[in-house]
N, C-alpha and C positions, 0 to 999 in steps of 0.2 A: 768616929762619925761614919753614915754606912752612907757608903757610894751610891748614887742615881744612874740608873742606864735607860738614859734615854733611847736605845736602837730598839729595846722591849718595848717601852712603850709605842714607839712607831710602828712595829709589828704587830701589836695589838690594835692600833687603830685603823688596820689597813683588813685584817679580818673581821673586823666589825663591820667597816664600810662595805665590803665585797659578798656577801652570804655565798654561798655556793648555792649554786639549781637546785629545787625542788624537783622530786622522782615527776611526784605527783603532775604537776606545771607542767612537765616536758611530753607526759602520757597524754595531758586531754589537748595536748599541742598536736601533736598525731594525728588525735583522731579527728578535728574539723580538716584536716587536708585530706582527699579523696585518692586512694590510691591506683583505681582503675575506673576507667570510664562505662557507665551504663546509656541504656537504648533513649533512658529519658533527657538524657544529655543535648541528644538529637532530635533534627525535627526534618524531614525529605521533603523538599517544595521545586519544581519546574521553575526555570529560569529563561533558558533559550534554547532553541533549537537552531542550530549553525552548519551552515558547508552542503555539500550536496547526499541525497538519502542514502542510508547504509545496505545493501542487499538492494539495489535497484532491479527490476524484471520487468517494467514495461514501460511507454512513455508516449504520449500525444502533444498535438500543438495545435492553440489555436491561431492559424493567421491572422485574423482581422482585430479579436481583441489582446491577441499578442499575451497568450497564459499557457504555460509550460508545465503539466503535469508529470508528475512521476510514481509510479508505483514501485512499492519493496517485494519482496518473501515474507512479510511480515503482516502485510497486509496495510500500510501504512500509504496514506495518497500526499504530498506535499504538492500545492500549486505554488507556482513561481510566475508572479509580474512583472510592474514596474521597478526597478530599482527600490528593495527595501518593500516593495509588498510582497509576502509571502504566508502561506497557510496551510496547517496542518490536520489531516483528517485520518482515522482506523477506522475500517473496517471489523463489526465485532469478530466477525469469524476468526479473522486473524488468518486466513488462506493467502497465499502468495497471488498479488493483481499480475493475471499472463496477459492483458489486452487491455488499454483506453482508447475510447472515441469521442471525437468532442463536438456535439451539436454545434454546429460554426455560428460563431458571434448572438448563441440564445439562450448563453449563462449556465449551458447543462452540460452533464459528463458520465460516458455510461462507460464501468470496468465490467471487467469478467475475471471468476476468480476462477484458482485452483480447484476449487470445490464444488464446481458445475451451476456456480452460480452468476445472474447478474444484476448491476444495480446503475439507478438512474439516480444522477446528484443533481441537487440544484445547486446552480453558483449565484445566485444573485443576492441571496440572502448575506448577512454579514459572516455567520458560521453556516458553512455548507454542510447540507445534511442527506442523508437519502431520501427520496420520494419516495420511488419503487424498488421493489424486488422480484425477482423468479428466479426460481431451482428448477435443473433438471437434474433428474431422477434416473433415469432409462440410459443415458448418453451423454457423455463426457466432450465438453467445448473446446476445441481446439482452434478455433479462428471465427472471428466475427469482421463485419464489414457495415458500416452508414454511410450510404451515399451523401452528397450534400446536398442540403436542402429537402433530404428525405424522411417521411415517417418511417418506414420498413428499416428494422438494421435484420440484417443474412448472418445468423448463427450457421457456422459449420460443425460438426461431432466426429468425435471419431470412427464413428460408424459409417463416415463418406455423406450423410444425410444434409441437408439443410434446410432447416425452420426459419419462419418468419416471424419476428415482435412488431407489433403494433408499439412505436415509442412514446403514442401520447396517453394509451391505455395502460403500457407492456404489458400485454397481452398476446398470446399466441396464438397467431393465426392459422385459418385451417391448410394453409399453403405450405407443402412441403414438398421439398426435390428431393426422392430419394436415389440413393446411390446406380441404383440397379435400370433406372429413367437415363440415367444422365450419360453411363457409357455404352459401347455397344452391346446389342442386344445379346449379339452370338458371344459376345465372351463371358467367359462363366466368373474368370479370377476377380477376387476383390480390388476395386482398385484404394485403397489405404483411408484414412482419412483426409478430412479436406486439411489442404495447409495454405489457401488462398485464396479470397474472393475478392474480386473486381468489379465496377459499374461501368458499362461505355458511358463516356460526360455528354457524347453527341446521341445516344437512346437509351431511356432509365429503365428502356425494357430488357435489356441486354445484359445478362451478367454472366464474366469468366469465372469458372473455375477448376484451381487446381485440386488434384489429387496427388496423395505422398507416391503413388507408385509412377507419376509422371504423365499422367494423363491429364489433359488440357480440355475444357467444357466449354463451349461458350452457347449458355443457355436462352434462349426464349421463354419470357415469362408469361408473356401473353398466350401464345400459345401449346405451352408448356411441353416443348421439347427441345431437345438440342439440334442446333442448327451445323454447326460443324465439331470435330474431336479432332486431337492432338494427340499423338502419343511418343513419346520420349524414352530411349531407353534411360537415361538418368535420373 
């Protein structure tokens, strides 16, 4: 009689139940998993902008409506309110803001760029925009001054000169101080650019100003000269 082996048979039925992988199966398994990531994966969208601005260079305040402007090197303006209001504004040119002045409590804000330009914002709208603009051309802006409660803001250049804007036109007035008015007559030396102007609060006809080489103006606008000089060796 011929013996049964049962362990064969077990073995047969354990390679039956079990196939081994398919090459094939494991190849199109591959390929739906991605093995590096592409551009269309992604998608860049603005979320927040947090903390205080990167490359800061200038900065204004207003006291009465309590807004805290800041200018970058980048050209970029953030105002800063209330707790939690905050808002953000470029400049196309992208030139570095070297000056703000903030018309007091009448929603406006005029910078001056690196680029010898200036611009008058409106704040009251919800996104602030520019109104105006003007370039100089000829000379280079190194300090500007707005009295309060004045139309006239005092462009200084580096040429020692000083212009006047009209701020409800800006527009350039035909009023200008130049450098060669302002110091003494008998001295021949330049005295540098302006790096400072002043309003007296008690006459808005009275305006100081400095010179980089240390000379002190305190000018008469009404009758357009200088009333007394300063001069410093420092």
């Amino acid at each position: 009689m011929k013996k049964f082996n049962i362990r064969k048979v077990l073995d047969g039925l354990t390679a039956v139940s079990s196939p081994s992988p398919s090459p094939q199966l494991g190849a199109k398994e591959n390929e739906l998993i991605p093995e590096t990531l592409q551009s269309e994966h992604f998608q860049l969208c603005k979320t927040v902008r947090h903390g205080f601005p990167y490359q800061p260079s200038s900065m204004a305040f207003d006291p009465v409506q309590k807004i805290l402007a800041i200018g970058t090197q980048s050209g970029a303006l953030r105002l800063f309110g209330r707790p939690g209001v905050e808002c953000y504004c470029q400049h196309e040119s992208g030139a570095a803001v070297i000056q703000l002045q903030f018309l007091i409590n009448e929603g406006a804000l005029v910078s001056a760029l690196a680029d010898d330009s200036i611009h008058l914002w409106n704040l009251r709208q919800k996104r602030p925009a520019v109104l105006h603009s003007l370039k100089f051309n000829k000379e280079r802006i190194t300090f500007c001054h707005l009295p309060f409660q004045s139309k006239w803001l005092y462009i200084g250049s580096e040429r020692g000169n000083i212009h006047i804007v009209n701020v409800e036109s800006f527009t350039l007035s035909g009023y200008t101080i130049m450098w060669n008015k302002a110091i003494e007559l008998s001295s021949k030396a330049h005295p540098g650019p302006v790096v400072h102007i002043s309003d007296n609060p008690m006459d808005e006809g009275k305006l100081i100003i400095g010179f980089e080489a240390g000379i002190v103006v305190l000018w008469d606008l009404k009758s357009k000269r200088a009333d007394y000089r300063y001069t410093y060796d420092e």
